[in-house]
N, C-alpha and C positions, 0 to 999 in steps of 0.2 A: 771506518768503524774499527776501533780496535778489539783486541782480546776479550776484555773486561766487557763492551758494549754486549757483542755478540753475545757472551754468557749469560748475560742478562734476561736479553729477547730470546734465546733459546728457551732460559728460567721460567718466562710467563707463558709459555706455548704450553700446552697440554694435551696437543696432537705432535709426536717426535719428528724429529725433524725428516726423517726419511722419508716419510708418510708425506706431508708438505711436497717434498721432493715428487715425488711420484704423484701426485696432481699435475704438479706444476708441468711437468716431462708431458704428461701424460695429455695435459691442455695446446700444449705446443704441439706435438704429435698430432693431434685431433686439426686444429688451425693448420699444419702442414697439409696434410689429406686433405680438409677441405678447399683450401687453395688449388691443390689438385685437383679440382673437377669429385672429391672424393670423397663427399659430405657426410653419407652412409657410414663410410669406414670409419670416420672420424668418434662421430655419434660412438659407435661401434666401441671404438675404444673406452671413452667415457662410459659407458652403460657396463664397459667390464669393474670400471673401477671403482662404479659405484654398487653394484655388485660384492665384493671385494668386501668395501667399507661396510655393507649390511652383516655380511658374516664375520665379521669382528664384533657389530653390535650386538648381533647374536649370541656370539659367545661371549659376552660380558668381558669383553678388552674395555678398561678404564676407559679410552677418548673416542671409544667406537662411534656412542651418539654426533660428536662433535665433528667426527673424522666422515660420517654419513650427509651432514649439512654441508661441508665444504663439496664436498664431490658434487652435489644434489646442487648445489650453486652453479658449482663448473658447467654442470648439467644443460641447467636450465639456460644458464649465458651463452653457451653454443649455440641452444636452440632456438632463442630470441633472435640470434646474428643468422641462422643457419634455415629457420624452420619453415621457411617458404620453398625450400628446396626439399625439404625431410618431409612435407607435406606429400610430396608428387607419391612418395614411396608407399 
């Protein structure tokens, strides 16, 4: 992908790319811990950040709605992979 591509797909994002970022960290994290025997912490992490994402929608940050879906996804796909275990809890 060169310069020009990237600028592109940054251009149609309307959640910054940091934010992107810090899911994405933040989903691997979670998948780490869970692998670890550490499904809770994992959870755990996710629930911070979509936490996080609710109080930007709160405050009327432009992508806050959009940036609360994505987390709320992350969420939910951990818990579909994870939720027989997050059950016990």
């Amino acid at each position: 992908m060169g310069p020009t591509d990237h600028e592109d797909w940054e251009a149609r994002l309307t959640i910054p790319v940091h934010e992107m970022d810090l899911i994405l960290f933040a989903e691997v994290e979670a998948m780490q811990l869970a692998d670890d025997g550490r499904v809770l912490a994992g959870f755990r992490v996710l629930v911070q950040g979509l936490s996080r994402a609710r109080d930007e929608q709160s405050h009327g940050t432009a992508y806050g709605s959009e940036l609360v879906r994505h987390w709320q996804r992350t969420l939910d796909n951990y818990t579909r992979r994870h939720g027989d275990v997050l059950v016990k809890w």
